[in-house]
py3Dmol code that shows the C-alpha trace and the ligand (Angstrom):
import py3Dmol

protein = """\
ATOM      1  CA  UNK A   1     -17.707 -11.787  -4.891  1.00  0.00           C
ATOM      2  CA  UNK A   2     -16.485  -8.522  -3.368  1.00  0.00           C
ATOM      3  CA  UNK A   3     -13.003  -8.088  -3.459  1.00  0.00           C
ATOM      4  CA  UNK A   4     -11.049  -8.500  -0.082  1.00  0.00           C
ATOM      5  CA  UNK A   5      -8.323  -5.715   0.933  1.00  0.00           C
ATOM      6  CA  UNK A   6      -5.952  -5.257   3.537  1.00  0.00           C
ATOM      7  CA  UNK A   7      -4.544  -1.584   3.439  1.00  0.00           C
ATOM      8  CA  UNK A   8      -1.702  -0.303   5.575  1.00  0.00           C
ATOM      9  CA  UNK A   9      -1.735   3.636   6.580  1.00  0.00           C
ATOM     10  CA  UNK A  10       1.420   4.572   7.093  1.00  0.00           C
ATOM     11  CA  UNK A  11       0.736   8.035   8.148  1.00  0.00           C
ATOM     12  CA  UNK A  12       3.611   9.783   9.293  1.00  0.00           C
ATOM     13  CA  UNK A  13       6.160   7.179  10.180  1.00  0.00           C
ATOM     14  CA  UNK A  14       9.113   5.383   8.585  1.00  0.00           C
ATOM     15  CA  UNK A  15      11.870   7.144   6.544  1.00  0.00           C
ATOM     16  CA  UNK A  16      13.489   6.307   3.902  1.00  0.00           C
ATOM     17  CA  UNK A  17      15.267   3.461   4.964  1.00  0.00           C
ATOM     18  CA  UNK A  18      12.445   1.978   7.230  1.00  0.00           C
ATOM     19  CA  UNK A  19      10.233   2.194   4.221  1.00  0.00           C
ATOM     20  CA  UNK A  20      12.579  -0.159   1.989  1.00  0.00           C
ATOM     21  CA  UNK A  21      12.705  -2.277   4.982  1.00  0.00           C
ATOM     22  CA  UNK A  22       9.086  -2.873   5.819  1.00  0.00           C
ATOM     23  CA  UNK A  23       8.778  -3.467   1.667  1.00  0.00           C
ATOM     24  CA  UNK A  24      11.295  -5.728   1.929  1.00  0.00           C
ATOM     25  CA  UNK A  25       9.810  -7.959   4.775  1.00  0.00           C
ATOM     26  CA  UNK A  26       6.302  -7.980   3.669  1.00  0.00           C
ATOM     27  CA  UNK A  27       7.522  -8.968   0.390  1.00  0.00           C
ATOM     28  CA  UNK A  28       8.908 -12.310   1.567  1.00  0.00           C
ATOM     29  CA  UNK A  29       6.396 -12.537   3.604  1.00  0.00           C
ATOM     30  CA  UNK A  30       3.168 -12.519   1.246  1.00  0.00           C
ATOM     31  CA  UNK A  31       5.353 -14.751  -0.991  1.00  0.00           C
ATOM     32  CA  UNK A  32       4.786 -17.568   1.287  1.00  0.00           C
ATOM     33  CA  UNK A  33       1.493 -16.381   1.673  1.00  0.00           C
ATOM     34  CA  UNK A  34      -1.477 -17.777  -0.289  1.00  0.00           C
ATOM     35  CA  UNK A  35      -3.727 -14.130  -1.170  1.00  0.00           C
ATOM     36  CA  UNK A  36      -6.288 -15.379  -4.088  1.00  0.00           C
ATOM     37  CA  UNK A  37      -7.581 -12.349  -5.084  1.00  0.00           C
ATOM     38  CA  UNK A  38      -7.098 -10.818  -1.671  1.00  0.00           C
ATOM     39  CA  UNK A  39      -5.486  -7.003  -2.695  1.00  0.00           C
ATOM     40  CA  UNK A  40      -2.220  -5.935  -0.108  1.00  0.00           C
ATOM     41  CA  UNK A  41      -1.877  -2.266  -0.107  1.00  0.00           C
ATOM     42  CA  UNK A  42       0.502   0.136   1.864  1.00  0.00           C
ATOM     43  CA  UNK A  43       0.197   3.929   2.120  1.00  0.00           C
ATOM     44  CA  UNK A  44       3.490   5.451   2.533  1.00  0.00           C
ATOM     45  CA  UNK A  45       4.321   9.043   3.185  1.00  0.00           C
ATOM     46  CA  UNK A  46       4.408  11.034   0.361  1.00  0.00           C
ATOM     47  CA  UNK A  47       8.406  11.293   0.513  1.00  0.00           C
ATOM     48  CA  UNK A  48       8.976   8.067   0.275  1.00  0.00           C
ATOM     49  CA  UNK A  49       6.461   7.010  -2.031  1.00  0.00           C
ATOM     50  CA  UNK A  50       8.358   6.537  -5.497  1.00  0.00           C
ATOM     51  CA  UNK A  51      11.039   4.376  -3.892  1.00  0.00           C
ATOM     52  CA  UNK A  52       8.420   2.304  -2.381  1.00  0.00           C
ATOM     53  CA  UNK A  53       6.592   1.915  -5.820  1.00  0.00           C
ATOM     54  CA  UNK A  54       9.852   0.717  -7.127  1.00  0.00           C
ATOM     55  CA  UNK A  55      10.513  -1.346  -4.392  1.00  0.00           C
ATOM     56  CA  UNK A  56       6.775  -2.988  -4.927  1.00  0.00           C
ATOM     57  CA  UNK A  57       7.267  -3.609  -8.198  1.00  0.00           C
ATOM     58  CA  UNK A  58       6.482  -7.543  -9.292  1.00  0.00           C
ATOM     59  CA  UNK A  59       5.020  -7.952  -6.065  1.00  0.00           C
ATOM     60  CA  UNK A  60       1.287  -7.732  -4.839  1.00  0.00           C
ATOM     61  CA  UNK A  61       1.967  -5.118  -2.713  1.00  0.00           C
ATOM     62  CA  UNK A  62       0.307  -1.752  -4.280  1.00  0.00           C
ATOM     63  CA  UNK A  63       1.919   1.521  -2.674  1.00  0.00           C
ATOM     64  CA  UNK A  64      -1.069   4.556  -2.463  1.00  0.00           C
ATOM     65  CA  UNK A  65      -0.711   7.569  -1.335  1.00  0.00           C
ATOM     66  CA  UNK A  66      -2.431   8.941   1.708  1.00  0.00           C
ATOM     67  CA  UNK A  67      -3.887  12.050   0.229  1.00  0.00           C
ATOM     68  CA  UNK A  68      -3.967  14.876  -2.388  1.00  0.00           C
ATOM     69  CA  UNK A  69      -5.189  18.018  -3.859  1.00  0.00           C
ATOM     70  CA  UNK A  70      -8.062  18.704  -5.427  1.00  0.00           C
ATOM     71  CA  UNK A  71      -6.633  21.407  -8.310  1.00  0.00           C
ATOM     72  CA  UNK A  72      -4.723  20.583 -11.402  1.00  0.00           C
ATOM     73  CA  UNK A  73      -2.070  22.314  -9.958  1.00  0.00           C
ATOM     74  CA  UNK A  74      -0.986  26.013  -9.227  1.00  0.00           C
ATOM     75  CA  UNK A  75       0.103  27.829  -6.121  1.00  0.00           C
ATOM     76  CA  UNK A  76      -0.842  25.296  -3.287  1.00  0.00           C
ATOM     77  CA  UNK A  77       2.362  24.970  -1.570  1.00  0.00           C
ATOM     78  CA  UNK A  78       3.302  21.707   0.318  1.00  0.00           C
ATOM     79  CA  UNK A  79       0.676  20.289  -1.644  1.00  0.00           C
ATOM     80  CA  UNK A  80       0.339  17.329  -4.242  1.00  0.00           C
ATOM     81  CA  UNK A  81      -1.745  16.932  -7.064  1.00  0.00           C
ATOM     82  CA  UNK A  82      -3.604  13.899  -8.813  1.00  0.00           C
ATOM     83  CA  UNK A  83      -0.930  14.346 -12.114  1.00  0.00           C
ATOM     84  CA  UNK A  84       1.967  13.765  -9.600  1.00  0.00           C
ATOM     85  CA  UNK A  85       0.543  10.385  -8.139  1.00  0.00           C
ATOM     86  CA  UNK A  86       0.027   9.569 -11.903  1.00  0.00           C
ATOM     87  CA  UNK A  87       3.145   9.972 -12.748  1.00  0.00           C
ATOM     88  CA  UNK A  88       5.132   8.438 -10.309  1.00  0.00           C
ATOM     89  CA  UNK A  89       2.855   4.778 -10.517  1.00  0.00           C
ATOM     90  CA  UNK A  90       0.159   5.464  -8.055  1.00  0.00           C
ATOM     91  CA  UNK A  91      -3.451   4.188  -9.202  1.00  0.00           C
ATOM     92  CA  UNK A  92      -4.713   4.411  -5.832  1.00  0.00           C
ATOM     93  CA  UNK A  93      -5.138   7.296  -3.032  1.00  0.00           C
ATOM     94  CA  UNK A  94      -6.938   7.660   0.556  1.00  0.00           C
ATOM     95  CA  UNK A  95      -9.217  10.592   1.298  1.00  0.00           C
ATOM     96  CA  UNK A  96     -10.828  11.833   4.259  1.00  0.00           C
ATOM     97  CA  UNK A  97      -8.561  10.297   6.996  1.00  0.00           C
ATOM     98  CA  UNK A  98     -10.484  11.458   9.944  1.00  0.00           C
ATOM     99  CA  UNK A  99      -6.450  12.869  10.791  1.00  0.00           C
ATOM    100  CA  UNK A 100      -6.775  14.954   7.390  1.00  0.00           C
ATOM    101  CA  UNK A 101     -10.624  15.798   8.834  1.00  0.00           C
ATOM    102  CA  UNK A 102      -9.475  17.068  11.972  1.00  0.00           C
ATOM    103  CA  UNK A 103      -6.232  18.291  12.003  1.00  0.00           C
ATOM    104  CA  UNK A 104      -6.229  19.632   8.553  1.00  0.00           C
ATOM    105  CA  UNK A 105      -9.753  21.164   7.899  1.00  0.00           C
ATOM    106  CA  UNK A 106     -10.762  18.967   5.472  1.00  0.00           C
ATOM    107  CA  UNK A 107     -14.440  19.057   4.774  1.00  0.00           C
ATOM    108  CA  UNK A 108     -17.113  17.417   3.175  1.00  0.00           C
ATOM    109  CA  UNK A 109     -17.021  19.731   0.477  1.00  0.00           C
ATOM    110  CA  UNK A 110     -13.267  19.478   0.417  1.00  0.00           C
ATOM    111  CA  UNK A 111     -13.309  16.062   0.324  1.00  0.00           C
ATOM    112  CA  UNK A 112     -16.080  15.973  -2.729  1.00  0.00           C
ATOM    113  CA  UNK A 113     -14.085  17.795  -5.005  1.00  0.00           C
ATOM    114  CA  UNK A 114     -11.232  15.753  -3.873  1.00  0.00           C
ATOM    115  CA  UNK A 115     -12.458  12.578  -5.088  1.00  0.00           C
ATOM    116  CA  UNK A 116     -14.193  14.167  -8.340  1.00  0.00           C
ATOM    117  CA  UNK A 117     -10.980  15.419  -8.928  1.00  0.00           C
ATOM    118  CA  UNK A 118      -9.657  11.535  -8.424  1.00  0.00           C
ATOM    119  CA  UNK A 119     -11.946   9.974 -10.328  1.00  0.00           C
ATOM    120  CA  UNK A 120     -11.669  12.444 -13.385  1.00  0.00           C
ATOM    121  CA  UNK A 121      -7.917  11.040 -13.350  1.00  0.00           C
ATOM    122  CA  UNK A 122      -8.366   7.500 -13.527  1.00  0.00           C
ATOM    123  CA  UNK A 123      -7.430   7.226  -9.540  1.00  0.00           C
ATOM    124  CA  UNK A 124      -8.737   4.725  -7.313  1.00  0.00           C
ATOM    125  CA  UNK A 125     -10.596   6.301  -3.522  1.00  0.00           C
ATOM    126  CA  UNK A 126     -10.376   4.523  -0.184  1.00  0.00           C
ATOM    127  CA  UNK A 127     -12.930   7.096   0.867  1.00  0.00           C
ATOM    128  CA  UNK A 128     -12.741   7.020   4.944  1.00  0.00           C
ATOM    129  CA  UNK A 129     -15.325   7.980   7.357  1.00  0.00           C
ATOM    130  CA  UNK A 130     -16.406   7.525  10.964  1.00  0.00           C
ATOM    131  CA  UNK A 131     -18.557   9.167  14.026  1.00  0.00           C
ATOM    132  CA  UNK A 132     -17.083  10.772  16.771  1.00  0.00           C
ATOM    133  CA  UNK A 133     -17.271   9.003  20.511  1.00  0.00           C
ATOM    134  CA  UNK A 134     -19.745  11.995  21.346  1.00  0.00           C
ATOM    135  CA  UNK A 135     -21.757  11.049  17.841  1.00  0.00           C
ATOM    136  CA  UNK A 136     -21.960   7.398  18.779  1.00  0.00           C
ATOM    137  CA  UNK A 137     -22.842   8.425  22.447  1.00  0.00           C
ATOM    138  CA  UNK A 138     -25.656  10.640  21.389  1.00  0.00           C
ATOM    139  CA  UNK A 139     -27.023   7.874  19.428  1.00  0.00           C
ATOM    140  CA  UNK A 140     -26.445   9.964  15.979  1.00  0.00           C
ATOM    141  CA  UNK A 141     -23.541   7.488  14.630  1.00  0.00           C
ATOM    142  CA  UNK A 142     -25.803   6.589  11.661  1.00  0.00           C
ATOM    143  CA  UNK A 143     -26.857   9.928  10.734  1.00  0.00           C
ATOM    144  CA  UNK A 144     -23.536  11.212  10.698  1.00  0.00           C
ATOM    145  CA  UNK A 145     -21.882   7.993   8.228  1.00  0.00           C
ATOM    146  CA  UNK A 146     -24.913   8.953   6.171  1.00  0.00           C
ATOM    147  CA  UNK A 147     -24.218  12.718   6.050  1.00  0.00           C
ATOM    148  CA  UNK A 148     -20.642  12.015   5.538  1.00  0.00           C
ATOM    149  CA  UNK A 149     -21.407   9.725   2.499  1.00  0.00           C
ATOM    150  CA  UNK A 150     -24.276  11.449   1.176  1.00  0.00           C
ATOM    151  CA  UNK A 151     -22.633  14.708   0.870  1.00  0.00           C
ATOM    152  CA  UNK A 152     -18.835  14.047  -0.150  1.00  0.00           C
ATOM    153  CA  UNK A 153     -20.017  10.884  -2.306  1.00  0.00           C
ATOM    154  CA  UNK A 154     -23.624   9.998  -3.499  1.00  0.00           C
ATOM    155  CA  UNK A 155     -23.480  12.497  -6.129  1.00  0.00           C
ATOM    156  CA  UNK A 156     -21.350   9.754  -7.882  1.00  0.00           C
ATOM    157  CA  UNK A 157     -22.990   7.803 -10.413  1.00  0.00           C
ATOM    158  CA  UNK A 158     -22.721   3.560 -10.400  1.00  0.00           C
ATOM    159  CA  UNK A 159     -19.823   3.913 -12.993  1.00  0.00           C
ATOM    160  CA  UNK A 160     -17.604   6.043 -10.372  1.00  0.00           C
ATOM    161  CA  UNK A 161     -18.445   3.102  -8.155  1.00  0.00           C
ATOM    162  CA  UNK A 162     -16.361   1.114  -9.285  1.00  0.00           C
ATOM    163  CA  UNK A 163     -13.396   2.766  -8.342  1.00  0.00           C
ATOM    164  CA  UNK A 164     -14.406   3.763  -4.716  1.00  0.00           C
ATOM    165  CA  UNK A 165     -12.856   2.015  -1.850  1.00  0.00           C
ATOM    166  CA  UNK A 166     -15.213   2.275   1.734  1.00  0.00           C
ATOM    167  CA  UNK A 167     -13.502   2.656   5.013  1.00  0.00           C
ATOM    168  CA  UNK A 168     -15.191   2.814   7.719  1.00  0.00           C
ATOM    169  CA  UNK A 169     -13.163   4.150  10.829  1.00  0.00           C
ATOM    170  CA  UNK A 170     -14.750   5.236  13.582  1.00  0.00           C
ATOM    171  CA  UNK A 171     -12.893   7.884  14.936  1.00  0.00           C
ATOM    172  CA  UNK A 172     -13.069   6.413  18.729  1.00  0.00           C
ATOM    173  CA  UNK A 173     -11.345   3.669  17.685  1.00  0.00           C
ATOM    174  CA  UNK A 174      -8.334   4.857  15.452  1.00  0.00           C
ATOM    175  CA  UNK A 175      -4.840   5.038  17.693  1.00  0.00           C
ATOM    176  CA  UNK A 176      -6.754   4.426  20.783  1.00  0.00           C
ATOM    177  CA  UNK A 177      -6.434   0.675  21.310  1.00  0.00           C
ATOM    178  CA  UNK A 178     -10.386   0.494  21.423  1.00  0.00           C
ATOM    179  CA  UNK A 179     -11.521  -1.402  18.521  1.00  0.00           C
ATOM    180  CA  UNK A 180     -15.088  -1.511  17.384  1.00  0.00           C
ATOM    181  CA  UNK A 181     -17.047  -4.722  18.687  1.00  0.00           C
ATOM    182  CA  UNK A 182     -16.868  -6.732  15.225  1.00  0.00           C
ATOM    183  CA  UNK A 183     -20.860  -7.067  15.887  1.00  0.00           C
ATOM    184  CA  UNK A 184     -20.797  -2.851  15.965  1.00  0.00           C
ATOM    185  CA  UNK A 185     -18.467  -3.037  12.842  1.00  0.00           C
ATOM    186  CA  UNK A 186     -21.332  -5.691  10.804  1.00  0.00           C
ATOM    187  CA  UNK A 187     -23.969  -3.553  11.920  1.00  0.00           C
ATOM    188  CA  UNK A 188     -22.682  -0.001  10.387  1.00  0.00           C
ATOM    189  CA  UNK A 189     -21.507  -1.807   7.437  1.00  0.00           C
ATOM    190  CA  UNK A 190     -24.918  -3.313   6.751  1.00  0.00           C
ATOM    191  CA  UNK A 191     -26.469   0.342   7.379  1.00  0.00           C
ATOM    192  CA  UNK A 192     -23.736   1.882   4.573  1.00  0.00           C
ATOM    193  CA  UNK A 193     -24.585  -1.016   2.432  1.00  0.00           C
ATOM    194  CA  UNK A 194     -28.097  -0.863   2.943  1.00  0.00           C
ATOM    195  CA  UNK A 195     -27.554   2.975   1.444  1.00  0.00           C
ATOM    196  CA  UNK A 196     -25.828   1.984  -1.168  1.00  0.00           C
ATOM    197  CA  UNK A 197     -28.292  -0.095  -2.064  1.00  0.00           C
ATOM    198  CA  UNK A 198     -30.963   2.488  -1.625  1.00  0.00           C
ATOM    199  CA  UNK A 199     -29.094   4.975  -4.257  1.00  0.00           C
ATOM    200  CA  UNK A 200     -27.343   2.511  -6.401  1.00  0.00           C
ATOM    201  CA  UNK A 201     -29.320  -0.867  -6.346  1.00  0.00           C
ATOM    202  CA  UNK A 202     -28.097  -3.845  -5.060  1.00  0.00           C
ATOM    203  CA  UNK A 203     -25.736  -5.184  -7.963  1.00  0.00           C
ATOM    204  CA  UNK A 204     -23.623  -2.217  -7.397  1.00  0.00           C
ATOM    205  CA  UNK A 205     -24.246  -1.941  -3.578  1.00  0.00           C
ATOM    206  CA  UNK A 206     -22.993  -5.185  -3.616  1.00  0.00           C
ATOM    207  CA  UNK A 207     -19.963  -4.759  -5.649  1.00  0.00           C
ATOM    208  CA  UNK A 208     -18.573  -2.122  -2.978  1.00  0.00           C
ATOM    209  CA  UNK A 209     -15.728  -3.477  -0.335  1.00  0.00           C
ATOM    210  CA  UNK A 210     -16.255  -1.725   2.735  1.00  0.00           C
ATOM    211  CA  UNK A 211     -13.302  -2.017   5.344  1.00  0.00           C
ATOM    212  CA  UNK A 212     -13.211  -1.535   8.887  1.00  0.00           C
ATOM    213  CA  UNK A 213     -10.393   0.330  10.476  1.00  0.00           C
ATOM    214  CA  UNK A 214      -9.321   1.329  13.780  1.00  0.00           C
ATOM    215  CA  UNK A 215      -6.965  -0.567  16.073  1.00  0.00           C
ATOM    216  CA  UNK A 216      -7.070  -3.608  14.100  1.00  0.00           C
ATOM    217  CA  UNK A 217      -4.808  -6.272  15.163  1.00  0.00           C
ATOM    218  CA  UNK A 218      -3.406  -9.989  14.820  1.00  0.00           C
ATOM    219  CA  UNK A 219      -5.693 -10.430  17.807  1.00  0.00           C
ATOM    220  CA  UNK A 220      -9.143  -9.193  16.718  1.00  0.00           C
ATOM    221  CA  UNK A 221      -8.618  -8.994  12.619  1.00  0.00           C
ATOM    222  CA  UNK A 222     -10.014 -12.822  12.215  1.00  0.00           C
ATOM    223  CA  UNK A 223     -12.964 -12.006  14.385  1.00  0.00           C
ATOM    224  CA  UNK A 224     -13.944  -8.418  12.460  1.00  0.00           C
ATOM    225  CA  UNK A 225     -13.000  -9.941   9.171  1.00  0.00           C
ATOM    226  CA  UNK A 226     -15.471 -12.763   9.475  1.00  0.00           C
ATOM    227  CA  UNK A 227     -18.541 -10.446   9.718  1.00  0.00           C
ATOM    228  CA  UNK A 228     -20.431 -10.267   6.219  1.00  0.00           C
ATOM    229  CA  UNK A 229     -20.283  -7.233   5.525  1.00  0.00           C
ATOM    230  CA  UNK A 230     -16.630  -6.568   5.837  1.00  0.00           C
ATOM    231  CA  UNK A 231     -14.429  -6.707   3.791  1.00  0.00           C
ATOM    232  CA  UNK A 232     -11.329  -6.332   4.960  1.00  0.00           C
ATOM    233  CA  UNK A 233      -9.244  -3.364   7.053  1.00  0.00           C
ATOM    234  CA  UNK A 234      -7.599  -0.212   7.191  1.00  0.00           C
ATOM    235  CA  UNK A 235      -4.589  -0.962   9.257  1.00  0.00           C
ATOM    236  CA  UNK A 236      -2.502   1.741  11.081  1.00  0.00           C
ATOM    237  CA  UNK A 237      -0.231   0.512  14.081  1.00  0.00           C
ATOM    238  CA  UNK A 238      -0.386  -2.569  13.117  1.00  0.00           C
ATOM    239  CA  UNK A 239       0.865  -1.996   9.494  1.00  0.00           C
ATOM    240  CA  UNK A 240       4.126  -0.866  10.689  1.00  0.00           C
ATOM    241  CA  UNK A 241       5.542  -3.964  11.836  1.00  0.00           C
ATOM    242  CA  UNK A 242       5.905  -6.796   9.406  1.00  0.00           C
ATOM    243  CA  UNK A 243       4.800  -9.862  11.401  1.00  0.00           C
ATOM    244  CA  UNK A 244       1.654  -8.029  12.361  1.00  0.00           C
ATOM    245  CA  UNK A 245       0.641  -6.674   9.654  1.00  0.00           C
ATOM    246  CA  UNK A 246       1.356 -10.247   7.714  1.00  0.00           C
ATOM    247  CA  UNK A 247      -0.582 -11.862  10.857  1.00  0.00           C
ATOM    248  CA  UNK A 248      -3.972  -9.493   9.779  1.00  0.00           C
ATOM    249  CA  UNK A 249      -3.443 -10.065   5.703  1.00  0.00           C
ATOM    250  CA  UNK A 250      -3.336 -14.152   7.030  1.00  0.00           C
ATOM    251  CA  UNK A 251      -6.526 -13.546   9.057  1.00  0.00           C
ATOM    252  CA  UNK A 252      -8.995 -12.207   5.652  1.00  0.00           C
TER     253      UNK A 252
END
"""
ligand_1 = """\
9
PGA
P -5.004 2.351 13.849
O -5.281 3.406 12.661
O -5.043 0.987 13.237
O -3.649 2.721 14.375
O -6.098 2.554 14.850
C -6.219 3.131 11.667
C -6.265 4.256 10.683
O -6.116 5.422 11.080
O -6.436 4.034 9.468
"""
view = py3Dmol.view(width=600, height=400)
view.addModel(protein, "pdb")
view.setStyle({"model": 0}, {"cartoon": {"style": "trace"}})
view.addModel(ligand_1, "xyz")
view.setStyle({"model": 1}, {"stick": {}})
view.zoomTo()
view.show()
């Protein structure tokens, strides 16, 4: 059985004392929730990471981090490196936000040497991805998930699998309000598992969560949750507000 995850992206919201906060609630929360095996994961901003993961601690809440460098270290200023997350508790990091895509030039070449550099260190990927409106206009939504995985991810082998996270966002759907139909969502995440399957075989294909993510609410989580193929979400809005985002983990 594939293992279901609910992940909150913080992005740029919530200081320090909001971040406690939002611990705080969704601790008591999920206490009174039943998860299983279900995982709970936030992404704070990078500031207020450390308190979170102390804050976390003893709970099932993991904190991750919502991106990092690809070098060891060195003259990259503003930036953070895999070492850092290490060392403050983080097993676990997003890459390729379609935000970090656009707005910060990050390629799939970036992004490839981002998650070798992830996986060399023992860190965990929620690998996102996602057309464009104009790509899933044109008709060329497939083609582009399957450039997008093929060239910042299927070098991997079925070892470096196992740590890799799928998120499928489309970008058309992320902060807009517009969510993916959950029959749109079951049908790209049967075409990304059907090439998994084609380069890994269907043991590991299988193995691989793949969550949906954009605009994801208490209203439409049940409904894209219950497709096959999905695993559970990457929650942004939504995530920031403790009876919501406790609403979605209840709907997995
Ligand atoms: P959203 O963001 O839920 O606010 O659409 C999702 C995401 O960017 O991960």
């Amino acid at each position: 059985m594939r293992t279901k995850i609910v992940a909150g992206n913080w992005k740029m919201n919530n200081n320090l004392d909001e971040t406690k906060k939002l611990i705080k609630g969704l601790k008591k929360s999920i206490k009174k929730t039943s998860l299983g095996k279900t995982r709970v994961i936030v992404a704070p901003t990078f500031v207020n990471l450390y308190s979170a993961v102390k804050r976390a601690k003893k709970s099932k809440i993991e904190v991750v981090a919502q991106n990092m460098h690809q070098a060891k270290n060195g003259a990259f200023t503003g930036e953070i490196s895999a070492d850092m997350l290490l060392d403050i508790g983080i097993k676990t990091v997003i890459l390729g936000h379609s935000e970090r895509r656009t707005y910060f030039g990050e390629t799939d070449e970036i992004l490839k040497n981002k998650v070798d550099t992830a996986l060399e260190n023992n860190l965990e990927v929620i690998f996102c991805f996602g057309e464009l409106l104009e790509d899933r206009k044109s008709d060329n939504h497939f083609k582009v998930v399957e450039n997008q995985l093929k060239k910042a991810l299927f070098h991997l082998n079925k070892k470096d699998l196992k740590n890799i996270i799928l998120a499928y966002e489309p970008v058309w759907a992320i902060g807009t309000g517009e969510t993916a139909s959950p029959e749109q969502a079951q049908e790209m995440h049967a075409f990304i598992r059907s090439l998994l399957n084609e380069q890994y075989g269907e043991k590991t294909s299988n193995g691989v969560s793949i969550l949906y993510g954009g605009s994801v609410k208490p209203t439409n989580a049940k409904e894209i949750f219950s497709k096959p193929d999905v695993d559970g979400g990457l929650i942004g809005g939504a995530s920031l507000k403790v009876d919501d985002f406790t609403a979605i983990i209840k709907s997995i």
